[in-house]
C-alpha positions as CSV (number, residue, x, y, z in Angstrom):
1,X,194.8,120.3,25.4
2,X,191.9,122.1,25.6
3,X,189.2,119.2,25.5
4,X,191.4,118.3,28.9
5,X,190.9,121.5,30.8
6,X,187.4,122.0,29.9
7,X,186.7,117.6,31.2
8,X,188.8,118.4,34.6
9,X,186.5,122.1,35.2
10,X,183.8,119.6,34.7
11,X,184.7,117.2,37.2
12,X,185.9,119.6,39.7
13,X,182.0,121.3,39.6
14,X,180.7,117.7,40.0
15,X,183.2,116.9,42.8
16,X,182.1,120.2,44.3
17,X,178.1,119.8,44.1
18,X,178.4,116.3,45.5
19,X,180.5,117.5,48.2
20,X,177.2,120.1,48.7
21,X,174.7,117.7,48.5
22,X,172.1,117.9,51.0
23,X,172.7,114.5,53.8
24,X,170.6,114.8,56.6
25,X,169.6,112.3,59.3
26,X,166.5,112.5,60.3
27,X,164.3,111.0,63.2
28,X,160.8,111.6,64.3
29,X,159.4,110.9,67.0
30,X,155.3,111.2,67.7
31,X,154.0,113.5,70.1
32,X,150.7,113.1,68.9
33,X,150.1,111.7,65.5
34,X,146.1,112.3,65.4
35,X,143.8,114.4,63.9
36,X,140.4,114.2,64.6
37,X,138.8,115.9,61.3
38,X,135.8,118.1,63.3
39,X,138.5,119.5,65.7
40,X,141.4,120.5,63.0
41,X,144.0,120.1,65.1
42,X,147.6,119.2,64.2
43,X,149.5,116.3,64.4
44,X,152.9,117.1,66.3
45,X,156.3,114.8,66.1
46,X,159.7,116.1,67.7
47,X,161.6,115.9,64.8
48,X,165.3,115.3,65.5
49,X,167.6,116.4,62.4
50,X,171.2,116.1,62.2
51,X,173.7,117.8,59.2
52,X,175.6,115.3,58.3
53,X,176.6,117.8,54.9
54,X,177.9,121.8,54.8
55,X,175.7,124.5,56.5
56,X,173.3,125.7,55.5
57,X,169.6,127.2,56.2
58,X,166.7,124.9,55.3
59,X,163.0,124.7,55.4
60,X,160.3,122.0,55.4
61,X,157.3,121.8,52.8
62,X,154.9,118.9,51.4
63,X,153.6,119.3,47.8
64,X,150.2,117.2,48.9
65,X,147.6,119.4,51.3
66,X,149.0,118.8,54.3
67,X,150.4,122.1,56.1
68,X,153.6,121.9,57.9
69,X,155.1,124.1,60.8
70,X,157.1,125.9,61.1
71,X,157.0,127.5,58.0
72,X,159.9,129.6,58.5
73,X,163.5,128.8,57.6
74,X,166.2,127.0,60.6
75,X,170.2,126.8,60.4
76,X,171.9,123.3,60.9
77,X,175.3,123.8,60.8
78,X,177.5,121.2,59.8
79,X,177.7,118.1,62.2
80,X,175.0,120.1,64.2
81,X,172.4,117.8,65.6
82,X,169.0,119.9,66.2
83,X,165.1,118.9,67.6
84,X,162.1,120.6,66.2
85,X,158.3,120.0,66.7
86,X,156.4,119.9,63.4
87,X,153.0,120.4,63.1
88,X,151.0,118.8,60.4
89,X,147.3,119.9,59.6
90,X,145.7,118.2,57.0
91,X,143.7,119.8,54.3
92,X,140.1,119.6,53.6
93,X,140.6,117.5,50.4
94,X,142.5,114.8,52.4
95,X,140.2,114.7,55.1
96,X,137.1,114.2,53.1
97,X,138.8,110.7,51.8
98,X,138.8,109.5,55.1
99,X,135.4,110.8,56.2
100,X,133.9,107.2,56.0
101,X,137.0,105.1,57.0
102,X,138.9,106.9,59.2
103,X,143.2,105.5,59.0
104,X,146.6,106.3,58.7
105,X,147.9,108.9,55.6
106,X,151.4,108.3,54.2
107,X,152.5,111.2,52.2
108,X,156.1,112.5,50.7
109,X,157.2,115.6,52.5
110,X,161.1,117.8,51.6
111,X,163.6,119.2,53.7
112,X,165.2,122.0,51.0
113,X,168.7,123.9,51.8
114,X,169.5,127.0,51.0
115,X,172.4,125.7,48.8
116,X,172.3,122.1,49.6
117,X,169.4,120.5,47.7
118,X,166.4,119.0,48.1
119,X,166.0,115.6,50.4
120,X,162.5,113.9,50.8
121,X,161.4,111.8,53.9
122,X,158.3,109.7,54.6
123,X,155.8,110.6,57.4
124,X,152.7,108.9,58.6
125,X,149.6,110.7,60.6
126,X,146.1,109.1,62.0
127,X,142.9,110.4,60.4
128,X,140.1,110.1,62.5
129,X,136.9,111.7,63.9
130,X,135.0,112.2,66.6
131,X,132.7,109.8,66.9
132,X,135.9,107.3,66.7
133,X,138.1,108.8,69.3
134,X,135.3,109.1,72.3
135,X,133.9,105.1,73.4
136,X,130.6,104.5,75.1
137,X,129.6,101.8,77.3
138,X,127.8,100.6,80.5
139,X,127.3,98.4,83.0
140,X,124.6,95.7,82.7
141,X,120.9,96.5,84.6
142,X,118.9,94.2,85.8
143,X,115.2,94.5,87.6
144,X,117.0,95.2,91.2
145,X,119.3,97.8,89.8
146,X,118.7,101.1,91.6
147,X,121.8,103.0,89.6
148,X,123.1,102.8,86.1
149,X,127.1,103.4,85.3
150,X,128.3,105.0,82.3
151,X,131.7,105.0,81.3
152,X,132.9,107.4,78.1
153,X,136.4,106.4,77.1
154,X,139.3,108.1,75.0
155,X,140.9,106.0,72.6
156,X,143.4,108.2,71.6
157,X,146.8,110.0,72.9
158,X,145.0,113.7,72.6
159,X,143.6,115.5,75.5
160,X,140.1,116.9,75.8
161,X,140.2,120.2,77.7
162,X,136.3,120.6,77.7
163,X,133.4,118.5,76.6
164,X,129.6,118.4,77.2
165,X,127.9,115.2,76.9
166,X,123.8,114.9,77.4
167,X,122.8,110.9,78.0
168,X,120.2,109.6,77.4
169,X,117.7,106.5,77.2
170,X,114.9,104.3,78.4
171,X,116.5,104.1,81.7
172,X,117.3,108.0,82.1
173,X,118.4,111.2,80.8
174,X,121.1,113.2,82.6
175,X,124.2,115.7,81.1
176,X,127.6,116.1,82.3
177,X,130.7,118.7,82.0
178,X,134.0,117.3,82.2
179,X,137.7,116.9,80.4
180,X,139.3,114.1,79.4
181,X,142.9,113.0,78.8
182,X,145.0,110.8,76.4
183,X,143.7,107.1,76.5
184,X,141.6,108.1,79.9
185,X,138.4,106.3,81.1
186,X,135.8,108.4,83.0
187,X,132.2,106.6,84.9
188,X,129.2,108.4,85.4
189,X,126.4,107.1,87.6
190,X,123.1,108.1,87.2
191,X,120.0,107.2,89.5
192,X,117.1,104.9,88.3
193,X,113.3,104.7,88.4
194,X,111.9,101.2,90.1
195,X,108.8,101.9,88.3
196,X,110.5,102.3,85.0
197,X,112.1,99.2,84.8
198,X,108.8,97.3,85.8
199,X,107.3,98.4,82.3
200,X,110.9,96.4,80.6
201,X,111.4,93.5,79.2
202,X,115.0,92.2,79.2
203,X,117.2,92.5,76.3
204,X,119.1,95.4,75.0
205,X,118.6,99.0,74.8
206,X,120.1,101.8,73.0
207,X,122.3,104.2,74.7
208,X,123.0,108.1,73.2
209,X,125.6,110.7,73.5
210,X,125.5,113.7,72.2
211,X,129.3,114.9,72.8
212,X,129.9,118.4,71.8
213,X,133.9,119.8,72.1
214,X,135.1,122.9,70.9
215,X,133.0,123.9,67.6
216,X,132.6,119.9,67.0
217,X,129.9,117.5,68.1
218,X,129.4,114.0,67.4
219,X,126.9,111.5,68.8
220,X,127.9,108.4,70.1
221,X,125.5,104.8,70.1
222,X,126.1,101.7,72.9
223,X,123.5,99.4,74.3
224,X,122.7,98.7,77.9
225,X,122.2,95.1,78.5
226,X,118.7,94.9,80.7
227,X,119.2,91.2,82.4
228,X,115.9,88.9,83.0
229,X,115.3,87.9,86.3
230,X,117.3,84.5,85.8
231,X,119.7,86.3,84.4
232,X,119.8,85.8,81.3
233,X,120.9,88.4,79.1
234,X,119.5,88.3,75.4
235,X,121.6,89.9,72.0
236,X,119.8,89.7,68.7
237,X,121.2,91.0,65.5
238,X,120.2,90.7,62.2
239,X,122.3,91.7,59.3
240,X,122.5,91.5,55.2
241,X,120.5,91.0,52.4
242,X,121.3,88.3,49.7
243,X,123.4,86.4,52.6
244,X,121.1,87.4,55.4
245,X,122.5,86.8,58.8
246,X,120.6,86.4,61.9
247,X,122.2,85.6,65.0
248,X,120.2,85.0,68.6
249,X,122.9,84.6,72.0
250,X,121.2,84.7,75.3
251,X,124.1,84.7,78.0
252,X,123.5,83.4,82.0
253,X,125.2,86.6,83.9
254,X,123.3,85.6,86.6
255,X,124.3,83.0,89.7
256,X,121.9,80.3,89.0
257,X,121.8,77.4,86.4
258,X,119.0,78.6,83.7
259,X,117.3,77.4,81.4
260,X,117.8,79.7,78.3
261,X,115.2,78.4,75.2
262,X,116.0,80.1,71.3
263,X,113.5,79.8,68.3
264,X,113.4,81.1,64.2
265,X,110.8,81.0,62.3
266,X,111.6,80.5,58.6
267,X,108.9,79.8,55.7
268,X,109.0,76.9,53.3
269,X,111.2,78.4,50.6
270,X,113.9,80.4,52.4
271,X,114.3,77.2,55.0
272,X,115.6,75.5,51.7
273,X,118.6,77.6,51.8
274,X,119.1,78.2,55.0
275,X,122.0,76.8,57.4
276,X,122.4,76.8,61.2
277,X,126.0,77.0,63.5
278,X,124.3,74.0,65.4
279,X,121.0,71.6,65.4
280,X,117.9,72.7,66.7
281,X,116.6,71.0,69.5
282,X,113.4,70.0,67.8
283,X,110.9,72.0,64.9
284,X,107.2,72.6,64.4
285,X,105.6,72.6,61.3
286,X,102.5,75.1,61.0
287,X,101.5,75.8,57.4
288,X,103.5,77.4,55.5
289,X,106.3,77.9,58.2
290,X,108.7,75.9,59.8
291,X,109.7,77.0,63.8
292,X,112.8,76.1,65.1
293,X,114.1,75.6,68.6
294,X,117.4,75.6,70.4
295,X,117.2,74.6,74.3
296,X,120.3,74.5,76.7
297,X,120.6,74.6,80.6
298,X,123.5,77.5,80.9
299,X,125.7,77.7,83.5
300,X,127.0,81.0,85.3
301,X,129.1,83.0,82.2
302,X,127.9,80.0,79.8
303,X,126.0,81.3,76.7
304,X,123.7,79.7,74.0
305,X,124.7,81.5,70.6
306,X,122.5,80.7,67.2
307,X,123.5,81.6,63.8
308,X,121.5,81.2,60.8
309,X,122.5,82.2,57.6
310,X,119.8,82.3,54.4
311,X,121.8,82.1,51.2
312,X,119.8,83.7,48.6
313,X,123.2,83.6,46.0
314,X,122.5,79.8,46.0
315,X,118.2,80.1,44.0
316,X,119.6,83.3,41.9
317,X,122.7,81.1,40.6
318,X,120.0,78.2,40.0
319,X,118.1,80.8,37.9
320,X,120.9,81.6,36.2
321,X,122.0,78.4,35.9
322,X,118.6,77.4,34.2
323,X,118.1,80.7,32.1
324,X,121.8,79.8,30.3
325,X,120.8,76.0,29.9
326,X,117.6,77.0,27.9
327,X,119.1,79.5,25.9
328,X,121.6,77.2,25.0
329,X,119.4,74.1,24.3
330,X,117.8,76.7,22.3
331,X,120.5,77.8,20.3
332,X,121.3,74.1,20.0
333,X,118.2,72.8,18.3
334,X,117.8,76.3,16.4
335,X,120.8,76.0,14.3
336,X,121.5,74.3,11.4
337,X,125.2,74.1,11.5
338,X,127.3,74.4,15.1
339,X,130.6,75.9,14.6
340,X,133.3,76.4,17.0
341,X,136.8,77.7,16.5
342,X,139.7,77.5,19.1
343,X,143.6,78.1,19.3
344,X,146.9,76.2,20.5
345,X,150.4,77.9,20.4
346,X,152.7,76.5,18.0
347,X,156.3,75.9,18.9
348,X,159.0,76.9,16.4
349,X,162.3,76.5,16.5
350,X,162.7,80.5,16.4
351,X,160.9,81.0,18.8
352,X,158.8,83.2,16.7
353,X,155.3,83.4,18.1
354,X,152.8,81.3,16.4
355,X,149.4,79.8,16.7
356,X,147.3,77.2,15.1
357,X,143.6,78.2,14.5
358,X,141.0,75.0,14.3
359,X,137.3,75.7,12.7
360,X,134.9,72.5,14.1
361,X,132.0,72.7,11.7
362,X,129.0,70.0,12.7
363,X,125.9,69.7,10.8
364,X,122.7,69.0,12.6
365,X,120.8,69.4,9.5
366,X,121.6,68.5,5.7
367,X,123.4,71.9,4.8
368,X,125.1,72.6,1.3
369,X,126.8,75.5,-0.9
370,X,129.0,76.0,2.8
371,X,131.6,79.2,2.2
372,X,133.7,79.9,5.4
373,X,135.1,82.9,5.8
374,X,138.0,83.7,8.3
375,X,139.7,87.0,8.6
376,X,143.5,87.1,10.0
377,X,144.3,89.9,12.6
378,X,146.9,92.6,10.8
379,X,150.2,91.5,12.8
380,X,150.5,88.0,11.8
381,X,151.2,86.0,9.0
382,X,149.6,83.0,7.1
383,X,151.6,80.1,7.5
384,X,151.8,77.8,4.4
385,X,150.6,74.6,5.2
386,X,147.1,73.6,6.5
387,X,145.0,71.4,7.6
388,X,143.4,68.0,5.8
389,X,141.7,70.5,4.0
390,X,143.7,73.3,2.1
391,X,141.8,76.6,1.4
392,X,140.2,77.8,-1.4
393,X,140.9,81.1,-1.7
394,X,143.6,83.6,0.3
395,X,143.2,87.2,-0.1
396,X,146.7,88.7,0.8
397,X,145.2,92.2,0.5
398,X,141.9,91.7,2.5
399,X,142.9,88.7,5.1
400,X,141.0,86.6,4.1
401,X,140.9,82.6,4.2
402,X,138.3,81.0,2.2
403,X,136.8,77.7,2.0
404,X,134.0,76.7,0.2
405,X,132.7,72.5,1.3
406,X,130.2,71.2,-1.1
407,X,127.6,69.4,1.7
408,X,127.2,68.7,5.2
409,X,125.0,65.2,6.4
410,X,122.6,65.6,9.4
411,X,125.7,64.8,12.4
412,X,128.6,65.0,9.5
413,X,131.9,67.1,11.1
414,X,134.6,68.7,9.6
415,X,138.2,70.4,11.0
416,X,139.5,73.2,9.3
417,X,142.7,74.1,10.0
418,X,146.0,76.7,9.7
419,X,148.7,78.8,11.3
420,X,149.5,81.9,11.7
421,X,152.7,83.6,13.1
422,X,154.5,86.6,13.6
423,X,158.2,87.3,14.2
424,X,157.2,90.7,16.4
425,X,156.6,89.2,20.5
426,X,153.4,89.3,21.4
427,X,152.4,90.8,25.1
428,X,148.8,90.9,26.3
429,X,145.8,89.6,24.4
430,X,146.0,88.8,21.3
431,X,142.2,87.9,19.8
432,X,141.0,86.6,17.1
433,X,137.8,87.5,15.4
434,X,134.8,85.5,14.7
435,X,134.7,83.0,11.5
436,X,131.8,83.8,9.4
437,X,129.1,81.1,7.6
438,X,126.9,81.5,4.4
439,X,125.4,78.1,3.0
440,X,122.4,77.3,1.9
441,X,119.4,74.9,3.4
442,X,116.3,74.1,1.4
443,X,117.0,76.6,-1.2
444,X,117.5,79.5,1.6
445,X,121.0,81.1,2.0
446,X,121.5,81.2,5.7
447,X,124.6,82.8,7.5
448,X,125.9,82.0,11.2
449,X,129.4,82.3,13.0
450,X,131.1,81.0,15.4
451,X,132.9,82.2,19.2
452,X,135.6,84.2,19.2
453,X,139.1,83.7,20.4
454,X,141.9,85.1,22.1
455,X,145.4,84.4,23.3
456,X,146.9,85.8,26.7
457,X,151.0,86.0,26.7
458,X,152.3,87.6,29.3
459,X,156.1,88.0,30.6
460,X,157.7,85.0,32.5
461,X,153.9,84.1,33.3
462,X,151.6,80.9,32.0
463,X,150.2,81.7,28.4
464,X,147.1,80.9,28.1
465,X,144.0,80.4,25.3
466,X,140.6,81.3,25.5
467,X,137.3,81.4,23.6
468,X,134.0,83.1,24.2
């Protein structure tokens, strides 16, 4: 009678705690999920939390390094529905992992009641800097140009109450003062110097700003694209090292068909592995180098684009490729006996986990006195029945399998072969080690081995043999 009361006090607590439990519903909504890491500002979401549970007073923390606001407790009564804005200011430490790749941070952040419990939620902010938020571009110049247009765009939803910006390049050097809203464009327009641009070629220049906000600065790279007098516009980059890439496009921006001509040079070695996007026009030979040329009457907007990538992967896997063959032909005519050992799984009618283990011994020179040694790994058994040839000798204690062949002829072969098993499953690799060789060869004793071997088993998966 008592074992009763005591079980129905139990599951009257129980009935009560879950009755308790913390159930809220919880929606956010962003107001401005950025931080730009030089600024430390916070993100802000209107968080909109309803009680579905009891009353209570609760309070929101993370245990990453992210700081959350308000700090201070809030009632929700029971059915209440209420709206909050959070702040979230990320720490140092999380900031630092996105200083080279600026993105989005997931993190696990708790809701805790007074007397409710503890409920976790998910929450996303943007990690960025400076030098990602703010865009920089301008208008194309050409020789007639007698003003150049800047533009300096905001990427993100975050307002810039105050920034300086000094410009600068070839073309001119100018500062400006001005603010700059969520996802806002702004244009500048600076004056140019006709004897400047006389001293030009065409193709593209580099374009600065230094942007300084608050206690952050940042500087800012574009190019201006300086347009030939046909109007031909010319972009050349060059990019990689064992794959180098190298990639010419001359655009007509003007009005006029023109006539837009493209060469690279290449010597005799790297033209070898070298490819092209499309055929050259036509190629010059001079010495050691071969020139080639691309030629295409563009249209207005039409463009003549040239890739050419030089794959140096292609001579170092050649190398390699070589390197391995000598060794091996080395090893190959080196050795006296070549032996080789590889597995197959067994199938029992258990299905216990067993393997069958084959030695390949081939002479390539007269060899006698042969003893071959194989150890067996600690979690198997030796399985009693073998091969053509039985072994000599099994050392229970040691694990060892012995076998000792009188003589070898030059080209004679031999297959050695047994089982092993084991009635515990096997997951992962399973490896054998190497077998071991002492015979004798003119009156020397000599000793080799041969590859090792192992076995992959993995759940529900393909099993699989290997040897190296």
């Amino acid at each position: 009678m008592m074992f009763k009361k005591i079980g129905l006090l139990v599951f009257i607590i129980l009935l009560i705690n879950v009755a308790s439990a913390i159930n809220l519903q919880i929606e956010k909504e962003p107001i401005n999920d950025v931080i730009v890491s030089e600024l430390n500002n916070p993100s802000t979401f209107k968080f909109t939390i309803k009680n579905l549970g009891e009353s209570d007073t609760f309070e929101i923390y993370s245990l990453v390094d992210v700081s959350i606001s308000p700090k201070e407790p809030f009632s929700i009564a029971g059915g209440e529905t209420k709206d909050l804005n959070v702040k979230l200011t990320a720490g140092e430490s999380i900031k630092k992992n996105f200083e080279k790749s600026p993105g989005y941070f997931t993190f696990i952040y708790k809701i805790k009641g007074e007397n409710t419990g503890t409920q976790e939620d998910r929450i996303t902010i943007k990690i960025t800097d400076l030098k990602n938020v703010l865009g920089l571009s301008a208008d194309n110049l050409n020789p007639e140009s007698d003003k150049a247009t800047i533009h300096v765009q905001n990427r993100e939803e975050f307002e810039f109450q105050n920034i300086e910006a000094e410009f600068s390049s070839v073309f001119f050097k100018f500062s400006e003062n001005f603010s700059l809203g969520g996802l806002e464009e702004k244009s500048f327009t600076e004056e140019l110097d006709p004897e400047i641009l006389k001293t030009l070629i065409a193709g593209s220049y580099l374009l600065d700003a230094d942007i300084k906000t608050e206690n952050a600065s940042a500087r800012l790279e574009s190019t201006i694209k300086f347009l030939e007098k046909s109007g031909i516009s010319v972009q050349e980059n060059k990019e990689g090292s064992l794959i180098r890439r190298h990639e010419i496009e001359k655009i007509n921006e003007g009005n006029t068909i023109a006539l837009a001509e493209i060469s690279i040079e290449k010597n005799l070695i790297s033209r070898l592995f070298t490819s092209f996007n499309i055929q050259p026009t036509k190629s010059e030979t001079s010495g050691l180098s071969v020139r080639y040329i691309w030629q295409q009457e563009l249209r207005p907007a039409e463009s003549l684009n040239v890739v050419a990538k030089t794959n140096w992967y292609i001579l170092i896997i050649i190398i390699i490729v070589v390197i391995v063959l000598i060794v091996l032909a080395r090893i190959y005519l080196v050795s006296d006996i070549i032996v080789k050992k590889k597995i197959n799984k067994v199938k029992t009618k258990n299905g216990e986990f067993a393997l069958k283990v084959s030695i390949n011994l081939k002479a390539r020179k007269f060899v006698e006195k042969i003893n071959v040694v194989d150890k067996l790994p600690p979690i198997v058994k030796l399985y009693e029945r073998y091969g053509t040839i039985a072994p000599d000798r099994i050392d229970e204690k040691n694990r060892r399998v012995e076998w000792n062949i009188e003589s070898l002829n030059v080209n004679e072969e031999t297959i050695l072969s047994y089982i092993v098993y084991s009635k515990i499953g096997i997951v992962g690799r399973f490896e054998l080690p190497s077998t071991r060789l002492i015979y004798e060869r003119n009156g020397k004793i000599k000793e080799t081995s041969s590859n090792k071997v192992f076995f992959v088993s993995e759940p529900k998966k393909i099993e699989r043999a290997k040897a190296y």
